[in-house]
C-alpha positions as CSV (number, residue, x, y, z in Angstrom):
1,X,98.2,62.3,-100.5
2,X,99.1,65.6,-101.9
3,X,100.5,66.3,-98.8
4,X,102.6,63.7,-98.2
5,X,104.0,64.1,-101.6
6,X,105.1,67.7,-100.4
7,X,106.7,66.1,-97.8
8,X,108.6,63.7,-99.5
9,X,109.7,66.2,-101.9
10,X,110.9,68.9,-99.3
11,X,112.5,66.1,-97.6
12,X,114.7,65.2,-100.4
13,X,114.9,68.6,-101.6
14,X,117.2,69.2,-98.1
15,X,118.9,66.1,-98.5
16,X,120.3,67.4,-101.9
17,X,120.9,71.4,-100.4
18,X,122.6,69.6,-97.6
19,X,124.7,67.4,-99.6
20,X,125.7,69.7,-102.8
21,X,126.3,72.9,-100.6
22,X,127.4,72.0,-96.9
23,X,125.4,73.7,-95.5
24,X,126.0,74.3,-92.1
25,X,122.5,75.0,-90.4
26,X,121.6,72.4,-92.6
27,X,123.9,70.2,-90.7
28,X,122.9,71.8,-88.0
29,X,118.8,71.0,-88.3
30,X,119.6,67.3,-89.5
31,X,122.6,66.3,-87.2
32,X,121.4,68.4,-84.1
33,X,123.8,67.2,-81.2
34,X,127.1,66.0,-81.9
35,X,128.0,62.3,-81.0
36,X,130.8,60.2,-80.3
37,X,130.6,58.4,-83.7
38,X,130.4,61.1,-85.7
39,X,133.9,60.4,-87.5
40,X,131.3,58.3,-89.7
41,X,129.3,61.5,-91.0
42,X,132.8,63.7,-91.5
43,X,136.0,63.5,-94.0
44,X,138.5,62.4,-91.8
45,X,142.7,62.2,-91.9
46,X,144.1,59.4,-91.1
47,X,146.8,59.0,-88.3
48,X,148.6,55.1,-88.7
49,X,149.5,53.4,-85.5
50,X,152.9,53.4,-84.4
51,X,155.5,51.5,-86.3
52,X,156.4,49.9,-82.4
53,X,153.4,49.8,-80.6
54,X,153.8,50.4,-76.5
55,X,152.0,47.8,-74.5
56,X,151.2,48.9,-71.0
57,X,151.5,46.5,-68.2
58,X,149.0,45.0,-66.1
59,X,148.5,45.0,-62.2
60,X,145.9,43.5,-59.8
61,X,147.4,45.4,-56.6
62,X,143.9,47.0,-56.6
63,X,141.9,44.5,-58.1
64,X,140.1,43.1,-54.8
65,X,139.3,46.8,-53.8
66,X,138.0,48.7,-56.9
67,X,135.9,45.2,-57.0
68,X,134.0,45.0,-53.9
69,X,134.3,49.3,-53.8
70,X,130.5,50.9,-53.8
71,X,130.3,54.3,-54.3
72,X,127.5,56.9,-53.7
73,X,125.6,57.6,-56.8
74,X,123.2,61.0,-56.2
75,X,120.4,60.0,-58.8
76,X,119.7,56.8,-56.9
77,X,120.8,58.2,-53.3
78,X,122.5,55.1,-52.6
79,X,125.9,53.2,-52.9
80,X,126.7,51.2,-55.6
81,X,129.8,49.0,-57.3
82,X,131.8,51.1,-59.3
83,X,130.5,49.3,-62.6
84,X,127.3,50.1,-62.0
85,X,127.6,53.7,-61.6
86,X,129.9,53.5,-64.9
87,X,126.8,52.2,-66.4
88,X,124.5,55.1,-65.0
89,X,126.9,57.3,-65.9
90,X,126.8,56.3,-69.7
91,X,130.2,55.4,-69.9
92,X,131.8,53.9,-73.0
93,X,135.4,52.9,-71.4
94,X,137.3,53.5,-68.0
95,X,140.8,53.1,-67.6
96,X,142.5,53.7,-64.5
97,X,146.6,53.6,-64.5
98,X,148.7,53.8,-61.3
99,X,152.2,54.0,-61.2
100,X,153.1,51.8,-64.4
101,X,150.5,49.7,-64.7
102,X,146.4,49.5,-65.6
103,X,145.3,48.7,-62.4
104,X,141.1,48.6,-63.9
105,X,140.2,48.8,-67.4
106,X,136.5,48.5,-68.7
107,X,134.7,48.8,-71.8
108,X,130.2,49.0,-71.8
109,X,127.8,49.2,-74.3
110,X,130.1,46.8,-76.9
111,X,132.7,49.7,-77.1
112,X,136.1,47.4,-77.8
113,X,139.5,47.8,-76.6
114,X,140.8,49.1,-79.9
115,X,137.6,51.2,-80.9
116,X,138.1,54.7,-81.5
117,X,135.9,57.5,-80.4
118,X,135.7,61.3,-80.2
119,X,137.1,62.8,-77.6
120,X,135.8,66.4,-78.6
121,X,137.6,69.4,-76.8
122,X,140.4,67.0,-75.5
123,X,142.0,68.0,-79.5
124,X,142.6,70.9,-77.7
125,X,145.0,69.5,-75.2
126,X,147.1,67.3,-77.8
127,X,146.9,70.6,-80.0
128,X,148.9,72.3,-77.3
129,X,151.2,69.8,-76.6
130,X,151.7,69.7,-80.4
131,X,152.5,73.6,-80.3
132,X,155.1,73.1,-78.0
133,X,157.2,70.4,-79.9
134,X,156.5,72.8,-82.9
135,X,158.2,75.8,-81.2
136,X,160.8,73.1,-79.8
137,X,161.7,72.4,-83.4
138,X,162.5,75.6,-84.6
139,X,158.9,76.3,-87.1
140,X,157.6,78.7,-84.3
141,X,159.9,81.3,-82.6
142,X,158.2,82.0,-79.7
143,X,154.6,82.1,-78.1
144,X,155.0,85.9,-78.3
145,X,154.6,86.1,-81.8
146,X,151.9,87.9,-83.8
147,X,149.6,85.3,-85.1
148,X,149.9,87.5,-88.4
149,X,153.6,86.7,-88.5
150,X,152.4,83.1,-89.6
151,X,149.1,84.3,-91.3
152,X,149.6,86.9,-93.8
153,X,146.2,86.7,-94.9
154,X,145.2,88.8,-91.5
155,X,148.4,91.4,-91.5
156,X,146.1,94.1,-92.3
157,X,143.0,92.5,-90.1
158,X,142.6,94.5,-87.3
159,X,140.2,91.6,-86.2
160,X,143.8,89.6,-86.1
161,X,147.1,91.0,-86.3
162,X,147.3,92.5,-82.8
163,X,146.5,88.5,-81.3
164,X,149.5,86.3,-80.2
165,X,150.2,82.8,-80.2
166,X,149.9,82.6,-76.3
167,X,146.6,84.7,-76.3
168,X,145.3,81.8,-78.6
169,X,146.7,79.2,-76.0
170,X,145.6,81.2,-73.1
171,X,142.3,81.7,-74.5
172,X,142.0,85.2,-74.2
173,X,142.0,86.3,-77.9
174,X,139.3,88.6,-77.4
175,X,137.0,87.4,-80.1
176,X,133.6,87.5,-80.4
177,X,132.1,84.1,-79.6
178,X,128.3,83.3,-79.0
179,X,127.0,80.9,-76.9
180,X,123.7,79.8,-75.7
181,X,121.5,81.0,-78.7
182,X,120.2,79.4,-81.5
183,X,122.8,78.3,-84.0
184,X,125.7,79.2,-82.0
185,X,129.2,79.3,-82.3
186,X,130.2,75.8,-81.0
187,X,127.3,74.4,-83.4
188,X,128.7,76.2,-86.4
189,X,131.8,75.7,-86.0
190,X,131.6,72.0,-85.2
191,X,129.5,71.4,-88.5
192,X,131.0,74.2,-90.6
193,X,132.6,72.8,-94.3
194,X,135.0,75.8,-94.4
195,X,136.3,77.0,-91.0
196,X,139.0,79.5,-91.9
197,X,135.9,81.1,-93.7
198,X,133.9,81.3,-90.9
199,X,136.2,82.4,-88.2
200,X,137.3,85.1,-90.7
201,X,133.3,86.4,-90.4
202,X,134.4,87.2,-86.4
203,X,135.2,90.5,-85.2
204,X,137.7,91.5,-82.3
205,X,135.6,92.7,-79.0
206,X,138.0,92.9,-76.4
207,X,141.8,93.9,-76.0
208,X,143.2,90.5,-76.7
209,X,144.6,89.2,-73.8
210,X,142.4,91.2,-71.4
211,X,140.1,88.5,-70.6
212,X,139.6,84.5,-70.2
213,X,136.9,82.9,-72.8
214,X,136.5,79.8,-73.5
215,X,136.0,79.6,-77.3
216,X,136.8,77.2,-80.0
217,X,138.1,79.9,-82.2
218,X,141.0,80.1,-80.9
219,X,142.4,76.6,-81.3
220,X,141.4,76.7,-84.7
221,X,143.3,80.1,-85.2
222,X,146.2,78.1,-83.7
223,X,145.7,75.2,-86.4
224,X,145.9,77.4,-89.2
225,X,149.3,79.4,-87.3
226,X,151.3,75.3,-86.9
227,X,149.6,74.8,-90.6
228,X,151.5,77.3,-92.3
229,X,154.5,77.6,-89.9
230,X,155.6,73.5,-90.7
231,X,153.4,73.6,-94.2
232,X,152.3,70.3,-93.1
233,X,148.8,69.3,-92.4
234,X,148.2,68.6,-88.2
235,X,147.4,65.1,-88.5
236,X,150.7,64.3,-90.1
237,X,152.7,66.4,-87.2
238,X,150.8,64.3,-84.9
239,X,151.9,60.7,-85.9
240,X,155.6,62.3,-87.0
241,X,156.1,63.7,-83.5
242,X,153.3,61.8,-81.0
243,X,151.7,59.2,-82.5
244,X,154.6,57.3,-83.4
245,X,156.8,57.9,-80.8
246,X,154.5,56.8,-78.2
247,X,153.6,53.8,-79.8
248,X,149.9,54.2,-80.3
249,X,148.5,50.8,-81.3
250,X,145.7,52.0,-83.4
251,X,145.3,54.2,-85.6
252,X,143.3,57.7,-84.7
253,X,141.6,60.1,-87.2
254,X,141.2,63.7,-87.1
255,X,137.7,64.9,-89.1
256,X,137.7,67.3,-91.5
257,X,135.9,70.6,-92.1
258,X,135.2,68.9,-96.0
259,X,136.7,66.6,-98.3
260,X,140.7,66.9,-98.3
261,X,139.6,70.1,-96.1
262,X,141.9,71.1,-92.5
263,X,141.6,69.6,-89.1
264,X,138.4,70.3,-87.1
265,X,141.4,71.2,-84.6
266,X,139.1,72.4,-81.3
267,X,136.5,69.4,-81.6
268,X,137.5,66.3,-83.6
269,X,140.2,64.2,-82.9
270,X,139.3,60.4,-82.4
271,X,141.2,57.8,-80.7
272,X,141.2,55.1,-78.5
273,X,140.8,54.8,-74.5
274,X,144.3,53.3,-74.4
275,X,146.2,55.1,-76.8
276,X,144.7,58.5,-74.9
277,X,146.0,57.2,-72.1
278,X,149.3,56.8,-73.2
279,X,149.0,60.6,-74.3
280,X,148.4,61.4,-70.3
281,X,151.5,59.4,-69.5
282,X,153.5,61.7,-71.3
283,X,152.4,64.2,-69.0
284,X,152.4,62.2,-66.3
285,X,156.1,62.0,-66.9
286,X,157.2,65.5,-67.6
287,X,157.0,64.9,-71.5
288,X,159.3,61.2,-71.5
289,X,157.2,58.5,-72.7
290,X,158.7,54.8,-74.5
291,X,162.0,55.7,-73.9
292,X,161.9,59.2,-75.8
293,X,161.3,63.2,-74.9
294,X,158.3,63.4,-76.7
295,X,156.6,67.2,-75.2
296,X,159.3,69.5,-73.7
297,X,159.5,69.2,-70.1
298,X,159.5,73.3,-70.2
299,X,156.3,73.1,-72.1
300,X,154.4,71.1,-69.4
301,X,155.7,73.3,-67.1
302,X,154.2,76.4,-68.7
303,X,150.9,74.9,-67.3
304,X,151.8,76.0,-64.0
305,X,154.8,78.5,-64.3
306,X,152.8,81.2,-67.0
307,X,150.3,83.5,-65.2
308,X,146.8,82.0,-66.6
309,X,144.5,84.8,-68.4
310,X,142.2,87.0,-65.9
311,X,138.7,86.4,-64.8
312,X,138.4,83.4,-64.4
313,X,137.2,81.1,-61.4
314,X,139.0,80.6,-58.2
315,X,139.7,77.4,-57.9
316,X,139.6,76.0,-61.4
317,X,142.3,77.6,-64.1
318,X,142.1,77.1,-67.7
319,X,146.1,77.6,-69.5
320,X,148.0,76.4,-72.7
321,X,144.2,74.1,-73.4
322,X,144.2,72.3,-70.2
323,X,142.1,72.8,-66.9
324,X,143.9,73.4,-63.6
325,X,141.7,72.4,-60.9
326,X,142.3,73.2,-57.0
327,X,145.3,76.0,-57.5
328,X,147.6,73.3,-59.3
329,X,147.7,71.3,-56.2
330,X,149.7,68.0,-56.9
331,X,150.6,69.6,-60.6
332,X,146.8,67.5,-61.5
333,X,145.4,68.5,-64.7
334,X,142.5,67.7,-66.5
335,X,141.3,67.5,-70.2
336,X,137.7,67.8,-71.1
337,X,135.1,66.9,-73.9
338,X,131.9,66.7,-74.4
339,X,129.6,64.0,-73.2
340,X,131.7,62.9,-70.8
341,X,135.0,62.4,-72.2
342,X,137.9,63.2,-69.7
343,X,141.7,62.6,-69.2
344,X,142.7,63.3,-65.4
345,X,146.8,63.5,-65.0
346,X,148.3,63.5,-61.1
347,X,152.0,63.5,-61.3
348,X,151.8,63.3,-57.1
349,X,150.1,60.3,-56.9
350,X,151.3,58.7,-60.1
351,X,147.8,58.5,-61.5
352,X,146.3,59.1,-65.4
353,X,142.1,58.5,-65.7
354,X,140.9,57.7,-69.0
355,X,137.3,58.1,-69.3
356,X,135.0,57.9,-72.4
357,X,131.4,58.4,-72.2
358,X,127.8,59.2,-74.0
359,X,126.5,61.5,-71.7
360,X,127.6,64.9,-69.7
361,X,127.7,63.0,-66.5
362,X,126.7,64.4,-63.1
363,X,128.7,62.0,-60.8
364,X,132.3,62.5,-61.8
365,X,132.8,59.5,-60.6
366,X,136.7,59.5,-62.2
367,X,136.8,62.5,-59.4
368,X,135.1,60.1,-56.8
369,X,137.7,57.3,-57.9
370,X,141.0,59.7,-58.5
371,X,139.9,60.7,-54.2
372,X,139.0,57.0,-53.1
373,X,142.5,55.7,-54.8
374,X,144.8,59.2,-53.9
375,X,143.8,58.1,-50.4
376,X,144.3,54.1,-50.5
377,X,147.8,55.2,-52.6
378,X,149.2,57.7,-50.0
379,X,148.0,54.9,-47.1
């Protein structure tokens, strides 16, 4: 009995520490992994839907084949219809757009059509393009500016003041980041309750711009640079210059390190399938999406056109937050989250594959699909 009591009382003794103090191991211990849902355990800032939604069209051209389509699935050894390695694979939605239509669109495990989830390290990708129409609109000179310039706090940080706005985009700040150890970075920085405090606690280990890392200090470094430039929080650029214009139909919400706090800008913007989608159309199309210039067309091209930071793989590039896989062969370019979530742009081919999911799936199967269709497209 006296035990028990114990541990009732420790129990509720670290629900209060957690819940007074934020603590961030805490979090850590209690939360463990993040989740897809975990908008409903942060502060979050609110992004309204458009004020004219954009509704995408429909199209069956491909309805009888991604129907009756079976594709191999390794855990089972076998092939199987495309919903049912969906299913395996833990998905939460599937969207699949082809020229200017949805030609397949799915939802599993009661996710709805209009249900927002995390899309985790995607933020990164709409961070970028949000950079761009920053520095298009006069708050940011150029990429080539000291991140100090925008910061004052970290003029006389030597941690800092020698970093640049592309070394943040480009990844290759040369901060310390740590990874694979317990309580790491990405864990601490995911459930921290004051991040410009903690990334403050990092010191400088390499000649920034020396090497490739990726590291989710740097996009939150890039937050707190568009932050002070526009001296407007994230989430509000986002609907003024994305959100809006595009004519997302729901509404999105970006969590929050704390109550009224700033943007968990590397790890926690939510949305919806199709409003992420429409986000990959404006890449699709060079930046024009709903009758408007939303990203600059120079921006997207930066992707390709800016020499990507050194060491990093062969075939697979990461520049300005998005991967580059296969050399930049038909301009394709991919965003990634956790658990699964991925957006897949192929200008060539006219393609954008929205994919949410529960799980860090093994198949790819949006790769298997992006191949299957590429092929029945060009044909």
């Amino acid at each position: 009995m006296k035990k028990m009591l114990r541990i009732v009382n420790f129990c509720l003794y670290f629900s209060v520490i957690m819940s007074v103090s934020g603590c961030t191991y805490c979090k850590m211990l209690m939360y463990k992994s993040p989740n897809v849902d975990d908008r409903r355990i942060f502060h979050n800032r609110k992004i309204p839907s458009s004020r004219k939604p954009f509704h995408f069209n429909y199209s069956e051209e491909f309805s009888l084949y991604l129907d009756t389509v079976r594709l191999y699935n390794p855990s089972l050894r076998k092939d199987i219809p495309l919903d049912s390695i969906l299913i395996l694979d833990k998905t939460k939605a599937f969207i699949l757009f082809i020229n200017d239509s949805i030609v397949y669109e799915r939802y599993f495990d009661s996710q709805k059509a209009n249900e927002v989830s995390c899309v985790f390290s995607i933020s990164k990708s709409i961070l970028s393009a949000l950079t761009g129409i920053i520095i298009d609109k006069g708050y940011i000179k150029s990429i080539d500016q000291k991140i100090s310039d925008y910061i004052p706090e970290l003029l006389y940080n030597n941690n800092f003041n020698q970093i640049t706005i592309k070394q943040l985009l480009q990844m290759s700040s040369g901060l310390e980041w740590k990874k694979n150890v317990s309580f790491d970075d990405d864990g601490k920085f995911y459930y921290s309750s004051n991040i410009r405090k903690l990334l403050l606690s990092h010191k400088l280990i390499d000649v920034p711009g020396n090497s490739w890392e990726y590291k989710n200090i740097d996009a939150e470094l890039l937050c707190w640079v568009i932050e002070n430039a526009t001296k407007i929080h994230i989430s509000d650029l986002i609907y003024q210059y994305i959100w809006d214009p595009m004519g997302a139909e729901n509404i999105a919400w970006w969590s929050l390190d704390k109550k009224n706090g700033i943007e968990k800008a590397s790890s926690s913007f939510n949305a919806s399938a199709r409003d992420l989608l429409k986000f990959g159309c404006i890449y699709l199309n060079n930046g024009y999406f709903n009758g408007e210039q939303i990203v600059p067309k120079s921006w997207i091209q930066n992707i390709f056109d800016v020499q990507p930071s050194p060491n990093q793989q062969a075939f697979l590039k990461h520049n300005f937050f998005w991967w580059i896989p296969n050399n930049g062969v038909d301009r394709e370019i991919v965003a990634d989250g956790y658990l699964g979530q991925r957006l897949t742009i192929n200008p060539k081919y006219n393609i954008v594959v929205v994919k949410f999911g529960e799980a860090n799936s093994n198949t790819n199967i949006d790769k298997v699909l992006m191949y299957i269709i590429k092929t029945k497209v060009k044909n």
